[in-house]
C-alpha positions in Angstrom: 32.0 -11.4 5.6 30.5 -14.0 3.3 27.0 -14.2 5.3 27.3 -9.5 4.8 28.1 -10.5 0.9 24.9 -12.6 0.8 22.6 -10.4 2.5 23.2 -7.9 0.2 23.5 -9.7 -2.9 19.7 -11.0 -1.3 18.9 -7.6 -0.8 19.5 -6.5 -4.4 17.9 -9.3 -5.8 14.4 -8.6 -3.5 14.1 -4.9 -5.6 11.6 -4.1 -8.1 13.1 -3.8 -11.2 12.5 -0.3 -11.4 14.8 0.4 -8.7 17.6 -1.7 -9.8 17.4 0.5 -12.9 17.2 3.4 -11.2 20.5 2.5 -8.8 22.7 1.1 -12.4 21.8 4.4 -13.8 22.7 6.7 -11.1 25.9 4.8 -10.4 26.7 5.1 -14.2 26.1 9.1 -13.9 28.3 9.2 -10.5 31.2 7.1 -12.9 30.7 9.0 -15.6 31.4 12.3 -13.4 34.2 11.0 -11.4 36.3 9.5 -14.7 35.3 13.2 -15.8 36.3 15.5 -12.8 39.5 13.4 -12.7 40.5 14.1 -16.6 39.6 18.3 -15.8 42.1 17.7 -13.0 44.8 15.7 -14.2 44.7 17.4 -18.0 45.7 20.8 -17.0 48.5 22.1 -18.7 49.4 24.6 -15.9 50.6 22.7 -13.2 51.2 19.0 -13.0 48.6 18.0 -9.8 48.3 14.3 -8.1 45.3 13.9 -6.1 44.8 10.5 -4.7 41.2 11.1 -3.6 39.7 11.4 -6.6 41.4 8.2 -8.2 40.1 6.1 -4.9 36.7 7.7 -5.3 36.7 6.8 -8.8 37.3 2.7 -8.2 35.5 2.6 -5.5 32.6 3.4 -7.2 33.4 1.6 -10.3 33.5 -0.9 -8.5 30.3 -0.4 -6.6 29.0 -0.5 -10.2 30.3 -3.4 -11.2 28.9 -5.4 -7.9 25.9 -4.5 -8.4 25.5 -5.4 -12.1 27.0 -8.3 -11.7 24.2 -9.3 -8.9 21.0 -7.9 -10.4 
């Protein structure tokens, strides 16, 4: 798992810059929609709803985010 970790971590750190930028931004829009769907969803006065999905969709690509920040 360590020698995966470090061939992506290499693998990020090979990318133009331009690219990098281009992946942080469209994981910040993908973060931005999730935190958003999952406020619609979990706001609605109607009927009190729990879906699970949506909250591990959410941190799983918060923390997608976050990795790949931290390693550019």
């Amino acid at each position: 798992m360590k020698v995966f970790f470090n061939n992506i971590i290499t693998f990020i750190n090979g990318l133009d810059t331009f690219v990098k930028v281009l992946i942080i931004g469209v994981l910040l829009l993908i973060d931005i929609l999730c935190i958003i769907q999952v406020v619609k969803t979990h706001v609605n006065p109607k009927k009190p709803v729990f879906k699970i999905l949506q909250f591990i969709m959410t941190i799983i690509f918060i923390l997608l985010t976050i990795f790949v920040c931290a390693h550019v």
